[in-house]
C-alpha positions in Angstrom: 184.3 79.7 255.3 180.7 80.1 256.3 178.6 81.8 254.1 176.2 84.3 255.8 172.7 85.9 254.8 171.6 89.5 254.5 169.4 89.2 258.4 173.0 87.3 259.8 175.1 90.0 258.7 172.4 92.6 260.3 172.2 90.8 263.6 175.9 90.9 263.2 175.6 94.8 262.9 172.6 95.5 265.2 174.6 93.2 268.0 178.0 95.3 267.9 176.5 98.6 266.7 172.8 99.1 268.6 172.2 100.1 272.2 168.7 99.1 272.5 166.5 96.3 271.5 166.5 96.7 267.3 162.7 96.5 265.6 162.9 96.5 261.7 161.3 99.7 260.4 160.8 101.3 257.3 162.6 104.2 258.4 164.7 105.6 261.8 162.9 108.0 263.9 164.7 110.3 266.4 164.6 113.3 268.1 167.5 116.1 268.0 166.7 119.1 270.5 162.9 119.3 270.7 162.6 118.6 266.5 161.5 115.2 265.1 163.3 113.5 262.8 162.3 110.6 260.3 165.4 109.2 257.9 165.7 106.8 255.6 169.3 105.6 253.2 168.7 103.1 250.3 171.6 101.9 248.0 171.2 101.4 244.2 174.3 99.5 242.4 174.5 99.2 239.1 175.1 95.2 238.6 172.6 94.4 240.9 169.8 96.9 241.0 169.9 98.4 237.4 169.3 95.9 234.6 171.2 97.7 231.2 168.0 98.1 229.6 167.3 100.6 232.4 168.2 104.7 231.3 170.1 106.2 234.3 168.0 108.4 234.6 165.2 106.8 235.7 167.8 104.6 237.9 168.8 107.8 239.6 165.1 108.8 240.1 164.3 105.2 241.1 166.7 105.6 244.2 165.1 108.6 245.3 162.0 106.9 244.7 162.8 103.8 247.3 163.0 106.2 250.5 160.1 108.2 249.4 158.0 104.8 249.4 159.0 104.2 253.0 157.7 107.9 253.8 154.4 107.1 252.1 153.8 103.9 253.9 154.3 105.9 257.2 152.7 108.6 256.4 155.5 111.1 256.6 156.4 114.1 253.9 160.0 113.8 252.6 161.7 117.1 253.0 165.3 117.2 252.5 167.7 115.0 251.1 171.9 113.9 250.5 172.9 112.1 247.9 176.4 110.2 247.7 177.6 108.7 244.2 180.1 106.5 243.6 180.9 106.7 239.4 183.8 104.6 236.8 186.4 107.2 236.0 185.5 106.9 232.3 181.3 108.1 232.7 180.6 110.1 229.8 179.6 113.6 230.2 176.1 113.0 228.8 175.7 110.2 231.3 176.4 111.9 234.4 174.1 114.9 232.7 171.2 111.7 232.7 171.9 110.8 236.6 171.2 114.9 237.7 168.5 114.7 235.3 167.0 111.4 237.1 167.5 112.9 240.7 166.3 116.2 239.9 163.2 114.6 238.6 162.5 112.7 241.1 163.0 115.6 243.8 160.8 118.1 241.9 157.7 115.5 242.0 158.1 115.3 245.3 159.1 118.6 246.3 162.7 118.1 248.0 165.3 119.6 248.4 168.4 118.6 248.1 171.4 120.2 250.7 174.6 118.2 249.8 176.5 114.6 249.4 179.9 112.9 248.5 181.3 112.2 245.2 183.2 109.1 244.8 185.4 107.3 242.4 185.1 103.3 241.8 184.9 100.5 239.6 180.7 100.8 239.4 177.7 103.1 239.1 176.7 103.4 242.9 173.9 105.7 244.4 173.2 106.2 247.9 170.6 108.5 249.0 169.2 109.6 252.4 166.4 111.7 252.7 165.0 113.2 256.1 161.3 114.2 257.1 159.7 115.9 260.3 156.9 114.0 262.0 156.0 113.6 266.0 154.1 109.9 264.7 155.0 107.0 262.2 152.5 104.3 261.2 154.6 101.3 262.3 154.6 98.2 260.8 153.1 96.4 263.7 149.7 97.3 265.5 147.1 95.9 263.5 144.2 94.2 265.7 141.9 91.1 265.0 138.9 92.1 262.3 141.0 94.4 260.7 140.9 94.7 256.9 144.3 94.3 254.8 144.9 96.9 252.0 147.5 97.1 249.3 148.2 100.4 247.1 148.4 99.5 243.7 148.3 96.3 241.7 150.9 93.5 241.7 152.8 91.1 239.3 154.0 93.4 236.7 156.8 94.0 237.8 157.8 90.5 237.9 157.3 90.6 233.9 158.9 93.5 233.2 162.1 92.4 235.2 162.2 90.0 232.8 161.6 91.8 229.7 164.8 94.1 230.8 166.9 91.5 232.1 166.1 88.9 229.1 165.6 89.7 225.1 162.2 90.2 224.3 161.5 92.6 221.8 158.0 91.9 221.4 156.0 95.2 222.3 152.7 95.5 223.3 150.5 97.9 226.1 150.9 95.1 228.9 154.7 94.2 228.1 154.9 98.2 228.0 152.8 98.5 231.8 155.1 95.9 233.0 158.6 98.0 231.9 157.7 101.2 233.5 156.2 99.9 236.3 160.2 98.5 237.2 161.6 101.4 236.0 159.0 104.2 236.6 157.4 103.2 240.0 155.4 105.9 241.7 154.9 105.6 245.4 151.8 107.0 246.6 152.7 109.2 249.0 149.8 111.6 249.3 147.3 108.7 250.4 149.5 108.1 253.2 150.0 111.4 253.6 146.1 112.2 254.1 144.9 107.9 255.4 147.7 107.6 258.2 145.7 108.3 260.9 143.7 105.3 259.6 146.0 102.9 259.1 146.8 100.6 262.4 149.8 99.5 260.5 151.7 99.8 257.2 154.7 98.7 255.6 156.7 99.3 252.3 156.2 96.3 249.6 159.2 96.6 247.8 161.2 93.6 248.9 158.0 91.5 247.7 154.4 91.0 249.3 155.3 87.9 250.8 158.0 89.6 252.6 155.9 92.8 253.6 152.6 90.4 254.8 154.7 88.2 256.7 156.8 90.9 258.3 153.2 93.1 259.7 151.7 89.4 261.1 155.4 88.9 262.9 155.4 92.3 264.7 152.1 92.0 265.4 151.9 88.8 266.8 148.8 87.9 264.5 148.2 86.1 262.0 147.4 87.4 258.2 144.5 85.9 256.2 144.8 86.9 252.5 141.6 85.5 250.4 141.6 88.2 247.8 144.7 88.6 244.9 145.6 92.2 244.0 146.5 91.7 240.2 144.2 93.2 237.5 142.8 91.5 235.0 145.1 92.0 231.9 147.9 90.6 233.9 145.7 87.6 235.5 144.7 86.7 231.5 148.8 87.2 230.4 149.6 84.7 233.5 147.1 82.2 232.5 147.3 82.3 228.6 151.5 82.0 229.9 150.8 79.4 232.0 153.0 80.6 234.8 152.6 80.7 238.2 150.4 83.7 238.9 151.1 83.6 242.8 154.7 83.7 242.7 154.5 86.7 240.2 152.3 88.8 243.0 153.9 87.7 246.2 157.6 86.9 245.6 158.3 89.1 242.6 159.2 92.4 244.6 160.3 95.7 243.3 156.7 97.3 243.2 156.7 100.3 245.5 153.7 99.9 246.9 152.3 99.7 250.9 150.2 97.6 252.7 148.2 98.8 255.3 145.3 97.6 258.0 142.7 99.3 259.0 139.6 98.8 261.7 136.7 97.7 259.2 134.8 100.8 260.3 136.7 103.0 258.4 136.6 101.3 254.9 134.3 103.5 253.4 136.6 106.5 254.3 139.3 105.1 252.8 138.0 103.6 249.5 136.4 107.4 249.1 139.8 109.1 249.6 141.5 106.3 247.1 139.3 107.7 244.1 139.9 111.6 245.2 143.5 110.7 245.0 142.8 108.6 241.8 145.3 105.8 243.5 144.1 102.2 243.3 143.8 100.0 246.2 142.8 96.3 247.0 141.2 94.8 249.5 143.3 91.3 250.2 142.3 90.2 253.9 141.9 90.3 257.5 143.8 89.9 260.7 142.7 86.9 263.2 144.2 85.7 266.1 147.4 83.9 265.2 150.6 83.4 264.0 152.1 83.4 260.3 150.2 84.6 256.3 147.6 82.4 255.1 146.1 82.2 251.4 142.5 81.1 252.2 140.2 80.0 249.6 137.4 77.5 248.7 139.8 74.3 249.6 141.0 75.9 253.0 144.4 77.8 253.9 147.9 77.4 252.5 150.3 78.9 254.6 152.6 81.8 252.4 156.1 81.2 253.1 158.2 84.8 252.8 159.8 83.9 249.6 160.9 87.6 248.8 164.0 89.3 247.9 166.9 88.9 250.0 171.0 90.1 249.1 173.2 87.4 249.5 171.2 84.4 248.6 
């Protein structure tokens, strides 16, 4: 029996399903009468997205959390959502009091509404969640030009530790090992910089699946090739990495699970952008440019190295 991967069993989909050409996108844009619609379903399952460490509450919020990063990096405001939940006959009371805790969360800090779903009975914790948005425009994740500048939202490589931390036994406890945790189970898309830098951006994808994945994914659909010559770690998780002796890249591009975006922007409106990242109070790094080309390059004193997309994939 031949064993197929997550993009085989796509194609498989797309092939037998889709009536046009398929290009991957954070989210699915259509239009319904004369009204715009932007949607977006992710899937949470307990053995393989929620380490036990992880309350279910913040697992519930967390799945709410994955389509709302895919608004932000297209510059879209999430309005409504459905949720469908799939739940062991024996769940506790208290538990299933955590999950509506977790969603309700997660909708309030984003101001959605929630207008229905399914409830379903099975042998795991499963949450699937859609939510829907309004816009004429998405910022797709192709587009950017040669000279533009490369932008990621947030730091990366902690979540790599604190995946871990809740998957292993560690109980040492300190503010770094503590950053690390809640950035896996506490991410917090940042959706209002999309919201107000979209008509900036030339092209912008969710990171979530890792940074290789994301960078390698932009330079595909748009045919050019990614030069990355800055890191965006800070520096208590560059000194952990070194005094560790691990491997620091493979942390920040593989590790996945950080719901940030990347983004490219013409040069000329850098200053714009860095001034409306410190009004919003939401860190962002400078990593590259785009050049004519093919494929995601790590460029530094010795030359390039090309980055393989070495991110998360189901069915491995």
């Amino acid at each position: 029996m031949t064993k197929l991967n997550e993009n085989q069993i796509i194609n498989i989909f797309q092939k037998k399903l889709g009536n046009k050409k398929f290009v991957s996108e954070d989210v699915e844009k259509f239009t319904l009468g004369k009204t715009n619609i932007v949607a977006k379903t992710d899937t949470m399952v307990q053995s393989t997205d929620i380490p036990n460490k992880m309350e279910l509450s913040d697992a519930a919020r967390k799945s709410v959390i994955a389509c709302v990063s895919d608004f932000a990096c297209k510059g879209v405001k999430p309005e409504y959502g459905i949720i469908s939940i799939n739940l062991p006959k024996s769940i506790p009371k208290n538990e299933i009091n955590n999950i509506v805790k977790g969603f309700k969360n997660a909708c309030k800090e984003y101001n959605i509404s929630i207008i229905g779903g399914d409830t379903n009975e099975g042998k795991e914790i499963v949450f699937n969640v859609c939510i829907f948005g309004n816009s004429k425009k998405i910022v797709t994740r192709k587009g950017s030009n040669k000279g533009d500048l490369i932008f990621t939202t947030g730091p990366f490589g902690y979540t790599s530790v604190g995946l871990k931390i809740l998957l292993g036994n560690n109980k040492k406890m300190n503010n770094l090992i503590k950053k690390s945790i809640k950035s896996v189970t506490y991410p917090k898309p940042k959706l209002n910089y999309g919201l107000k830098n979209k008509k900036y951006f030339t092209s912008s994808m969710d990171s979530s699946d890792g940074l290789s994945t994301t960078l390698n994914e932009m330079a595909k659909q748009s045919k050019k090739k990614f030069v990355i010559n800055k890191i965006p770690i800070n520096r208590d998780l560059e000194n952990y990495f070194k005094k560790q002796k691990n491997d620091l890249n493979s942390a920040v591009f593989h590790g996945g699970e950080e719901y940030e975006f990347v983004f490219t922007i013409p040069s000329k409106f850098k200053k714009i952008i860095i001034k409306n990242a410190k009004l919003l109070k939401t860190p962002i790094f400078e990593i590259g440019y785009v050049a004519v080309g093919n494929g995601v390059y790590l460029e530094n004193q010795n030359g390039e190295t090309k980055l393989k997309d070495l991110g998360w994939r189901h069915f491995k």
